[in-house]
C-alpha positions in Angstrom: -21.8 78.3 -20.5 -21.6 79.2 -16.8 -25.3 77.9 -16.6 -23.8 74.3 -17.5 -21.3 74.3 -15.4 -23.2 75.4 -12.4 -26.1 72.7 -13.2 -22.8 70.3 -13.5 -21.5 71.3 -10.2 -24.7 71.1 -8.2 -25.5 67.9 -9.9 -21.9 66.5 -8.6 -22.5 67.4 -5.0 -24.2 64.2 -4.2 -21.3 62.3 -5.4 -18.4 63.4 -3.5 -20.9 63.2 -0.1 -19.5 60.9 2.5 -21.9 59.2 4.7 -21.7 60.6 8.1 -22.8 58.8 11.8 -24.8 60.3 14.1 -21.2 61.3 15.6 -20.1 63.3 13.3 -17.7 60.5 11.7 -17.2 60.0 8.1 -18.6 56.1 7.4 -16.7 54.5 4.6 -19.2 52.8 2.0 -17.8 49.7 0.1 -19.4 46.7 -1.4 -18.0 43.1 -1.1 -17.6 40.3 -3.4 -18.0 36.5 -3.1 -14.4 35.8 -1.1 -15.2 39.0 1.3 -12.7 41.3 -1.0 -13.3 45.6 -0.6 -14.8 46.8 -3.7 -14.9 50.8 -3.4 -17.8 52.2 -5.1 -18.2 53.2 -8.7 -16.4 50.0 -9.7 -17.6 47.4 -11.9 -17.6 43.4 -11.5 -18.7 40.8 -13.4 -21.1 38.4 -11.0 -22.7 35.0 -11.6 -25.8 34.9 -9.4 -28.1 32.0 -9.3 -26.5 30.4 -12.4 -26.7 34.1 -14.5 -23.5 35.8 -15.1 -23.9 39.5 -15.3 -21.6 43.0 -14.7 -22.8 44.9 -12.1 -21.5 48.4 -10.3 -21.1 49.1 -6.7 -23.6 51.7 -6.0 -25.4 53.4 -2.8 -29.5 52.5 -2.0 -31.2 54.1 0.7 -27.6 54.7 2.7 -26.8 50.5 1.6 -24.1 49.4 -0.8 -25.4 46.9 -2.9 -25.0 45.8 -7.0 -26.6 47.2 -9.4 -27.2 45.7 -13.0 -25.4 47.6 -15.6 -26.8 45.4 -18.6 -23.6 44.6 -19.9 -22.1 41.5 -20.2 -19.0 40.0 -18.9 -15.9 39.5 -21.0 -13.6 36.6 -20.8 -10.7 34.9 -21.3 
């Protein structure tokens, strides 16, 4: 049991990381959506993109927020 939670810890570390500057100060990381709204990470939005509509999460790549595809689709109405 303590093996599983210790694997759980460690593997939780990267998670609760803030991004620092070269200063020392703690960067917040957000995406945007289309009308310039905060969107904190972790959360979920359904996006149309070139005429496809698709839910994507606000994750961190290579120190950049972006979208990433989820594969699920959007509900509506």
């Amino acid at each position: 049991m303590w093996k599983y939670a210790l694997a759980f810890a460690v593997l939780t570390l990267p998670i609760s990381a803030d991004v620092t500057s070269p200063s020392g100060k703690a960067v917040e990381c957000y995406c945007t959506d289309k009308s310039g709204a905060r969107v904190e990470l972790g959360e979920n939005r359904c996006l149309s993109v070139g005429g496809r509509v698709f839910m994507a999460r606000c994750e961190m790549s290579l120190n950049v927020p972006m979208w990433r595809e989820t594969g699920g689709s959007c509900v509506t109405g």
